[in-house]
Biopython code that builds the backbone (N, CA, C, O; Angstrom):
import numpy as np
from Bio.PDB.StructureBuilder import StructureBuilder

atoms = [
    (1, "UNK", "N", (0.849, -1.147, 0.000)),
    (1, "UNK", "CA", (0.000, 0.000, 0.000)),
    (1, "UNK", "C", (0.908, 1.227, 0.000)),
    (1, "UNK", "O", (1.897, 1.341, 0.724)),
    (2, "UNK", "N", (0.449, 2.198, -0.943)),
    (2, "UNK", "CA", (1.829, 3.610, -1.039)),
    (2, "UNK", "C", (0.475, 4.669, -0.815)),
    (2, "UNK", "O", (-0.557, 4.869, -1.456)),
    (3, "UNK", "N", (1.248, 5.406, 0.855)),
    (3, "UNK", "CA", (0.590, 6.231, 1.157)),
    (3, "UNK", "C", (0.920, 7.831, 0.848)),
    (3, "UNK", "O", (1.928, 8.126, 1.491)),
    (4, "UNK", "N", (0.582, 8.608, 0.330)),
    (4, "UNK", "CA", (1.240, 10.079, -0.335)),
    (4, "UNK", "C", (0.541, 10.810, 0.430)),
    (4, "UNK", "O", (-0.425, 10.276, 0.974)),
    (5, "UNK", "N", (0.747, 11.850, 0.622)),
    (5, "UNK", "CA", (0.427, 13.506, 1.046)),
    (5, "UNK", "C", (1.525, 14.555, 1.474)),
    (5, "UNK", "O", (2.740, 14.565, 1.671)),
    (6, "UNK", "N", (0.623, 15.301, 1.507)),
    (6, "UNK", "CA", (1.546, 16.605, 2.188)),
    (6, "UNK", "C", (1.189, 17.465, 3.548)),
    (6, "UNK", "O", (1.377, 18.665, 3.753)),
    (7, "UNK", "N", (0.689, 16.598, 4.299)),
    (7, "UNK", "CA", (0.110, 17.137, 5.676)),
    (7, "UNK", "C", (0.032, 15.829, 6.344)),
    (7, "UNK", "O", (-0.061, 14.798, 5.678)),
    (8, "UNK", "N", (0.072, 15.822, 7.882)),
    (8, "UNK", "CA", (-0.197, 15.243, 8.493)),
    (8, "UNK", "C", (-1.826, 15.085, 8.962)),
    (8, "UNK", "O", (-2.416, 16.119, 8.650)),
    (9, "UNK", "N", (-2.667, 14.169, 9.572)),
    (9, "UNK", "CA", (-3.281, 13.944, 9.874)),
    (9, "UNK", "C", (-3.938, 14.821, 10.877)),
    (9, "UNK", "O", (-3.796, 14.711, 12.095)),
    (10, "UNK", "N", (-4.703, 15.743, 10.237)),
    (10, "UNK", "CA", (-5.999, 16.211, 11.479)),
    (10, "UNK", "C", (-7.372, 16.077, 11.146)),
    (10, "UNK", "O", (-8.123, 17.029, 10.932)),
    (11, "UNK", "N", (-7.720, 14.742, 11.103)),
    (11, "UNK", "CA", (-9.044, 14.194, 11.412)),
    (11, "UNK", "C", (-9.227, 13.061, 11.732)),
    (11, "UNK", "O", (-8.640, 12.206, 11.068)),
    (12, "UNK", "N", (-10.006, 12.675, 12.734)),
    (12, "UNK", "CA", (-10.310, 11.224, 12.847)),
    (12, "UNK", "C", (-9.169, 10.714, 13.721)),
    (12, "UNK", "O", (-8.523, 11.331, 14.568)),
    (13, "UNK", "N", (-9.056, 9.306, 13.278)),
    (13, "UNK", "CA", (-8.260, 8.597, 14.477)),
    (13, "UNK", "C", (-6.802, 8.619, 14.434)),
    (13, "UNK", "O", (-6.430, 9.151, 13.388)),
    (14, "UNK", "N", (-5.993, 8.303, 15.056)),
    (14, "UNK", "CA", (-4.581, 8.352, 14.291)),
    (14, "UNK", "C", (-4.321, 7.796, 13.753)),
    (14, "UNK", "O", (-4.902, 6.712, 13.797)),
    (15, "UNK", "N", (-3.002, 8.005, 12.532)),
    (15, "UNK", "CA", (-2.718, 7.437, 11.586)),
    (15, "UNK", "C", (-1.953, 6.044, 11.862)),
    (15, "UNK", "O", (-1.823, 5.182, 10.992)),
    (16, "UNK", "N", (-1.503, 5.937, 13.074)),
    (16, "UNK", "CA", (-0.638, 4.743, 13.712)),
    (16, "UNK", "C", (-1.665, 3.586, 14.244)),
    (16, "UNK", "O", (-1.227, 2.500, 14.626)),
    (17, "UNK", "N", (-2.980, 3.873, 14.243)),
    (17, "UNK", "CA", (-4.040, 2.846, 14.765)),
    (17, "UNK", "C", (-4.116, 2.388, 13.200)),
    (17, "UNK", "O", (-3.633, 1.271, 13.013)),
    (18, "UNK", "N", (-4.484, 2.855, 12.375)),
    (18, "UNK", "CA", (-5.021, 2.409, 11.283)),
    (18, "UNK", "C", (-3.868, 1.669, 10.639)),
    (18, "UNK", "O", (-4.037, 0.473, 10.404)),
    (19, "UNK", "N", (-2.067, 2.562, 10.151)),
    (19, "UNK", "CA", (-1.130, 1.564, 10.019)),
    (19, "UNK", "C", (-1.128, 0.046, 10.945)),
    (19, "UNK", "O", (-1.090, -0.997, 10.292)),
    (20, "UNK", "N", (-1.153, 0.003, 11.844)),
    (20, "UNK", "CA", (-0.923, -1.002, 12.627)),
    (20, "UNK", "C", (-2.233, -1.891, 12.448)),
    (20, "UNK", "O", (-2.036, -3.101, 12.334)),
    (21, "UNK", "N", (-3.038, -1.610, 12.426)),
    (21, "UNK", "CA", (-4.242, -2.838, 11.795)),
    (21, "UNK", "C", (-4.269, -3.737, 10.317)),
    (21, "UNK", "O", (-4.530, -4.897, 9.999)),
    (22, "UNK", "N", (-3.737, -2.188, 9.455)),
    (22, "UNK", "CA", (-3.311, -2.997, 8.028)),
    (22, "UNK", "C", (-1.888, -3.625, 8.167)),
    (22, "UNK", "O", (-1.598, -4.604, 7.479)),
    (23, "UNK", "N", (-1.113, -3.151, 8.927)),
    (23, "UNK", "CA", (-0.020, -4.363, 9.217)),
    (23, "UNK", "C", (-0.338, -5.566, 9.566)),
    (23, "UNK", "O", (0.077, -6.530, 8.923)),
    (24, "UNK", "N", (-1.127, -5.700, 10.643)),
    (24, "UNK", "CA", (-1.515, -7.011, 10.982)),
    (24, "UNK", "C", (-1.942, -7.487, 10.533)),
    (24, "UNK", "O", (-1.735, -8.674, 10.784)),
    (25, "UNK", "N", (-2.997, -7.205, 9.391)),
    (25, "UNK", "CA", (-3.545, -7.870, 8.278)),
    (25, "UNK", "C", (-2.361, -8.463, 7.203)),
    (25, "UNK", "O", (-2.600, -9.328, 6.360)),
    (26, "UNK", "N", (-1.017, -7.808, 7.413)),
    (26, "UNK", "CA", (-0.537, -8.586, 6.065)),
    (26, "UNK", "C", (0.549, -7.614, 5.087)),
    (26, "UNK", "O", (1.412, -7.968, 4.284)),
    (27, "UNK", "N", (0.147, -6.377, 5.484)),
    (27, "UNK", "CA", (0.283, -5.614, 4.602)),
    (27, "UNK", "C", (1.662, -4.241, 4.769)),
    (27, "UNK", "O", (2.151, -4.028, 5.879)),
    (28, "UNK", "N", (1.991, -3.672, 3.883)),
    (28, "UNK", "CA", (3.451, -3.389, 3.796)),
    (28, "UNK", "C", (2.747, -2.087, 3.165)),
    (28, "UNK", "O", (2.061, -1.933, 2.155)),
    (29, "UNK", "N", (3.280, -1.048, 4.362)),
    (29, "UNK", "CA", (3.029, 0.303, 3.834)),
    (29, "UNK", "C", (4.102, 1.474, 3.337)),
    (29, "UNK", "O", (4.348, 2.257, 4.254)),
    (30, "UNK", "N", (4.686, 1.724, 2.293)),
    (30, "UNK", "CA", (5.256, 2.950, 1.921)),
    (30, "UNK", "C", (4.269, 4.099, 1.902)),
    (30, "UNK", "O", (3.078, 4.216, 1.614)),
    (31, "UNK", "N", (5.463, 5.089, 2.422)),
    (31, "UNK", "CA", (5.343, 6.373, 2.061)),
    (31, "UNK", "C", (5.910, 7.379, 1.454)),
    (31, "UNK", "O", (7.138, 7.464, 1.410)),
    (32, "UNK", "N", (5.089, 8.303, 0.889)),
    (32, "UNK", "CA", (5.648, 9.409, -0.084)),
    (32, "UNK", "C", (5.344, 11.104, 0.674)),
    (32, "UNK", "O", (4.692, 12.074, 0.289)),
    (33, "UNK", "N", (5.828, 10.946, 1.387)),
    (33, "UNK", "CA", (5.732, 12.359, 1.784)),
    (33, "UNK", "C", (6.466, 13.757, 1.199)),
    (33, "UNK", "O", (7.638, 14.098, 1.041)),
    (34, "UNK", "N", (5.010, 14.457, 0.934)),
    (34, "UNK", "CA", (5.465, 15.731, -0.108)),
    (34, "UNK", "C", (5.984, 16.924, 0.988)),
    (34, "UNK", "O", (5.412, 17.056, 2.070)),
    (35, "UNK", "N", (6.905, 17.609, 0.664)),
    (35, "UNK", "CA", (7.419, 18.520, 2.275)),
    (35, "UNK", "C", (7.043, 20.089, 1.791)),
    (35, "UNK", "O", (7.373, 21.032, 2.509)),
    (36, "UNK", "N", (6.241, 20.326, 0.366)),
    (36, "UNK", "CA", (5.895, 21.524, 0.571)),
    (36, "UNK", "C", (4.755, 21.842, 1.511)),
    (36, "UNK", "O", (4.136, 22.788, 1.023)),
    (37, "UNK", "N", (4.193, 21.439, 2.697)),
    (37, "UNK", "CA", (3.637, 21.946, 3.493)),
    (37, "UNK", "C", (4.191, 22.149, 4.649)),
    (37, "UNK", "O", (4.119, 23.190, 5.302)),
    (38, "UNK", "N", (4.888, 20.943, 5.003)),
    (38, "UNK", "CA", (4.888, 21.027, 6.039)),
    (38, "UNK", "C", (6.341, 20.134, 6.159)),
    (38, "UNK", "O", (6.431, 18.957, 5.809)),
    (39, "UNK", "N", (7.565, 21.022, 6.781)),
    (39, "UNK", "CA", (9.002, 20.482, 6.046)),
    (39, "UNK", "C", (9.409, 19.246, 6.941)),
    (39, "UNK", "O", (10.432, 18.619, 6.667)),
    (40, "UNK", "N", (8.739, 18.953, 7.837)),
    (40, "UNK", "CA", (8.796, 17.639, 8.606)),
    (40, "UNK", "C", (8.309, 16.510, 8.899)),
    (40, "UNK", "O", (8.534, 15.666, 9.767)),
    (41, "UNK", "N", (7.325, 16.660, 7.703)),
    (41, "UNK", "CA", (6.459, 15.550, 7.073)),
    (41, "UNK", "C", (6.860, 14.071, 7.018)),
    (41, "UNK", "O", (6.146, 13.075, 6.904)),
    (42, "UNK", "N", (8.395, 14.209, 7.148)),
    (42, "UNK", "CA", (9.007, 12.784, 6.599)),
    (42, "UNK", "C", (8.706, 12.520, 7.843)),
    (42, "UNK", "O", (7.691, 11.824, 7.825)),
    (43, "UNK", "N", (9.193, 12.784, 9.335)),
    (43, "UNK", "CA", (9.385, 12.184, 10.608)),
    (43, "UNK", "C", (7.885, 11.805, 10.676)),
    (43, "UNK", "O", (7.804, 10.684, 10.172)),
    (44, "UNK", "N", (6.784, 12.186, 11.029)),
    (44, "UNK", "CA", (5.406, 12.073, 10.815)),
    (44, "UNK", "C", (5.214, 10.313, 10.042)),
    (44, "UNK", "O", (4.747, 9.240, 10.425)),
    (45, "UNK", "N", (5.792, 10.766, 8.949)),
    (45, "UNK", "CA", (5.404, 9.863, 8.409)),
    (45, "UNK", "C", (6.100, 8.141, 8.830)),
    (45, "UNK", "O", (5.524, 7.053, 8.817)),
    (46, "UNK", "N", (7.413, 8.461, 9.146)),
    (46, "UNK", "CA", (8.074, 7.084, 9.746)),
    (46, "UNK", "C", (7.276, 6.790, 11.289)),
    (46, "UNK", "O", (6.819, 5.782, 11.828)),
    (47, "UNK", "N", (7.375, 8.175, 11.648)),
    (47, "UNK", "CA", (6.545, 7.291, 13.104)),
    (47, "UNK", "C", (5.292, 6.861, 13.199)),
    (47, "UNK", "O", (4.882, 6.035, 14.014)),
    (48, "UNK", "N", (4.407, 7.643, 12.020)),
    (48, "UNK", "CA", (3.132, 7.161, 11.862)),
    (48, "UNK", "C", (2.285, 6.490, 11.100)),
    (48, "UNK", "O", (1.225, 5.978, 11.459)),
    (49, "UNK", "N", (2.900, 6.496, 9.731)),
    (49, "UNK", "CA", (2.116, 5.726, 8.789)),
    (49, "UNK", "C", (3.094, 4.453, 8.059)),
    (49, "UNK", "O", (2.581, 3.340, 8.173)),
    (50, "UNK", "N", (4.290, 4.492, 7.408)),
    (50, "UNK", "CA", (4.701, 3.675, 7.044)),
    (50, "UNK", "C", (5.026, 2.131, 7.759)),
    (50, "UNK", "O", (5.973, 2.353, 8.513)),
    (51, "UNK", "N", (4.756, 1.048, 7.832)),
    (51, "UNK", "CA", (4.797, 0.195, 8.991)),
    (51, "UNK", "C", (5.114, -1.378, 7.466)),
    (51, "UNK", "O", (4.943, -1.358, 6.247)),
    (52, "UNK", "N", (5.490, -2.212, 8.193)),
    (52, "UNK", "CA", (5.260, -4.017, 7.766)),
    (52, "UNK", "C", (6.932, -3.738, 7.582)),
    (52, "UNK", "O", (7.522, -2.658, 7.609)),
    (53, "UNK", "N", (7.580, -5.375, 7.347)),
    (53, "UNK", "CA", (8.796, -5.703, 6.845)),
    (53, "UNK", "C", (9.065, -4.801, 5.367)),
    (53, "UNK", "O", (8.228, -4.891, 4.469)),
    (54, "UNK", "N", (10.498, -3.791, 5.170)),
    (54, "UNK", "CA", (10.636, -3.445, 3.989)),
    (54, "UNK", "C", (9.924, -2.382, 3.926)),
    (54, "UNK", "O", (10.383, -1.621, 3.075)),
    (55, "UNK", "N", (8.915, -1.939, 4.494)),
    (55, "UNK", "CA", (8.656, -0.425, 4.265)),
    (55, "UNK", "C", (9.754, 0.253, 4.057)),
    (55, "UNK", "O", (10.850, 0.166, 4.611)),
    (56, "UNK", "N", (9.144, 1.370, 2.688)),
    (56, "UNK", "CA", (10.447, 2.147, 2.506)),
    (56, "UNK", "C", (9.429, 3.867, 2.575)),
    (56, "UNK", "O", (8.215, 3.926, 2.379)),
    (57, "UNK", "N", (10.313, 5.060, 2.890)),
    (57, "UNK", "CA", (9.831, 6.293, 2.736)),
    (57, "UNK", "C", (10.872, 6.789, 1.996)),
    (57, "UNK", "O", (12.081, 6.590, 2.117)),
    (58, "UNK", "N", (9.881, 7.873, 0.734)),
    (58, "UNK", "CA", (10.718, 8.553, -0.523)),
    (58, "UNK", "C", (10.336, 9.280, -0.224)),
    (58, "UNK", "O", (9.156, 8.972, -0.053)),
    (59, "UNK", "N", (10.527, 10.621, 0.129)),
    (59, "UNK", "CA", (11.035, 11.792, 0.494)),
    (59, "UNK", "C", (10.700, 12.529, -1.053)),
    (59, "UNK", "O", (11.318, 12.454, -2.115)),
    (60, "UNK", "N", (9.315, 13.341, -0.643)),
    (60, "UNK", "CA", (9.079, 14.083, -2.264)),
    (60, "UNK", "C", (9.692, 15.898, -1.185)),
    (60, "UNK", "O", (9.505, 16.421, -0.086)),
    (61, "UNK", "N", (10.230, 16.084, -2.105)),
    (61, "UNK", "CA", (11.158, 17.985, -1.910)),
    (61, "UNK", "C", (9.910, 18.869, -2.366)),
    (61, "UNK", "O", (9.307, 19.688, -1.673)),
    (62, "UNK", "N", (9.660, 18.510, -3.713)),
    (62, "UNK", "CA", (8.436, 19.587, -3.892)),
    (62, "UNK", "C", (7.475, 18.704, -5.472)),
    (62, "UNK", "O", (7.960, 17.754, -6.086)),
    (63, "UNK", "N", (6.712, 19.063, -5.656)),
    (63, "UNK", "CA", (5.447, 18.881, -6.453)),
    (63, "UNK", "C", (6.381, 18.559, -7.935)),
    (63, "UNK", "O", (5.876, 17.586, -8.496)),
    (64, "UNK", "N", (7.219, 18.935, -8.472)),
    (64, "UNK", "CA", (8.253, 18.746, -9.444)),
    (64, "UNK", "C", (8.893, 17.811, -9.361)),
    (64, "UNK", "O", (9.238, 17.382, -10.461)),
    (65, "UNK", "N", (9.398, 16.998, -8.133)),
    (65, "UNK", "CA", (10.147, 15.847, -8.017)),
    (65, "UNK", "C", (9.211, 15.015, -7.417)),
    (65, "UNK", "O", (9.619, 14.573, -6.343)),
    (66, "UNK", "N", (7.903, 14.582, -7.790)),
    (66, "UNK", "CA", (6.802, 13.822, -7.412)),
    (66, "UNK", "C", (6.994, 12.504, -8.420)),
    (66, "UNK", "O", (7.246, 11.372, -8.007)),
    (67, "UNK", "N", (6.868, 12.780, -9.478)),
    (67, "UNK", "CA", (7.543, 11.449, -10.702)),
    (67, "UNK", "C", (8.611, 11.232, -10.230)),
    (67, "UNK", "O", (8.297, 10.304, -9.485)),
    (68, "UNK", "N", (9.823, 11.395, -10.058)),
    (68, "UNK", "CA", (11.211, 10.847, -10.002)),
    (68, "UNK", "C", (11.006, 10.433, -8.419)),
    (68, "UNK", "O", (11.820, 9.623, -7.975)),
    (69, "UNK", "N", (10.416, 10.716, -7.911)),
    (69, "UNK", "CA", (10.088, 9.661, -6.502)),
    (69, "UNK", "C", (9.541, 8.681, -6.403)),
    (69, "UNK", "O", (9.901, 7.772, -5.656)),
    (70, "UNK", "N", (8.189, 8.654, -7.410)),
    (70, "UNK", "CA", (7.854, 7.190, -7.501)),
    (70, "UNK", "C", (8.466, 6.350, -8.598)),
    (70, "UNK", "O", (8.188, 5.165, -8.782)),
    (71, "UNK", "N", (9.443, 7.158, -9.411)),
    (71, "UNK", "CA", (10.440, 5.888, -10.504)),
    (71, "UNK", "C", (11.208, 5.507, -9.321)),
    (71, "UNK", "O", (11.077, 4.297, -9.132)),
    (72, "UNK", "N", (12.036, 6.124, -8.359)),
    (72, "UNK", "CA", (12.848, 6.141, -7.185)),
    (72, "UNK", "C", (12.339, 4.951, -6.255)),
    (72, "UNK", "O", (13.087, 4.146, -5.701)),
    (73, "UNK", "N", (10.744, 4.970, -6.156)),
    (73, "UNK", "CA", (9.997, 4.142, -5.094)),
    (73, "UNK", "C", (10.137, 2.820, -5.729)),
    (73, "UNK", "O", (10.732, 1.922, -5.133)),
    (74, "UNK", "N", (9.542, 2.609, -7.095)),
    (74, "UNK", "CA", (9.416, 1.604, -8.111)),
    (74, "UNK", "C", (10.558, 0.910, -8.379)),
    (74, "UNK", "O", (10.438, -0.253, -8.763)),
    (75, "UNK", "N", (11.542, 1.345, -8.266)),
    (75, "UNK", "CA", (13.173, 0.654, -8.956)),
    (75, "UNK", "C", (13.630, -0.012, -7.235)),
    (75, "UNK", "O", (13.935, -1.198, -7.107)),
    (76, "UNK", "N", (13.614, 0.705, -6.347)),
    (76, "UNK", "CA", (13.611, -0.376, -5.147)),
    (76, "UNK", "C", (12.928, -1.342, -4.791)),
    (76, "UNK", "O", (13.329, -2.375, -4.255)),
    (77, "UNK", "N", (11.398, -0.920, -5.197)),
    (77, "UNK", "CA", (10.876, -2.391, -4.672)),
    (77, "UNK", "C", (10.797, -3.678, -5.919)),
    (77, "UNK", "O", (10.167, -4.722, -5.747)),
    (78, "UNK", "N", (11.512, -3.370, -7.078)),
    (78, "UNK", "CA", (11.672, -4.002, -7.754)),
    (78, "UNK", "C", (12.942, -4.860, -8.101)),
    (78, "UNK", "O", (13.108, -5.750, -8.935)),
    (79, "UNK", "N", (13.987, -4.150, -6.952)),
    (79, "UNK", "CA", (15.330, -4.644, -7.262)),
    (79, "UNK", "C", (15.713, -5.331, -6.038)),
    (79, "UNK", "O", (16.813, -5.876, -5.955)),
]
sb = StructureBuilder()
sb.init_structure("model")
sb.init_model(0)
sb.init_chain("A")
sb.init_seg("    ")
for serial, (resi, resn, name, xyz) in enumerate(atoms, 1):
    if name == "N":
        sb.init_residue(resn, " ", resi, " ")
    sb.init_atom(name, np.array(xyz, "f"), 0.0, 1.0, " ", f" {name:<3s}", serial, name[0])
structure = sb.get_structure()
């Protein structure tokens, strides 16, 4: 599952209840965190959403390097 945005979570439950349920189900979450909002998006995102064996986080800089992050995402989990 490849989770993207550019904000952290303000609604609803936390994002670490919901990772951790689809983990237990099975499942292997990347993330793509975009840092034009909010420039610390990446930490957010390791402590809260990316979770299972092999999770990886690609680090998007800005809205322009959004493609070359997921060729970036794609060539690791393929190699």
């Amino acid at each position: 599952m490849d989770i993207s945005g550019d904000r952290s979570n303000n609604n609803g439950r936390r994002a670490s209840l919901a990772r951790d349920e689809e983990v237990d189900a099975g499942f292997i979450i990347n993330g793509l965190p975009i840092l034009t909002e909010e420039p610390a998006l990446d930490r957010y995102f390791r402590e809260e959403v990316i979770g299972g064996p092999g999770a990886l986080l690609v680090v998007v800089e800005n809205l322009e390097s959004f493609s070359t992050a997921i060729v970036k995402k794609l060539l690791v989990e393929i190699s």
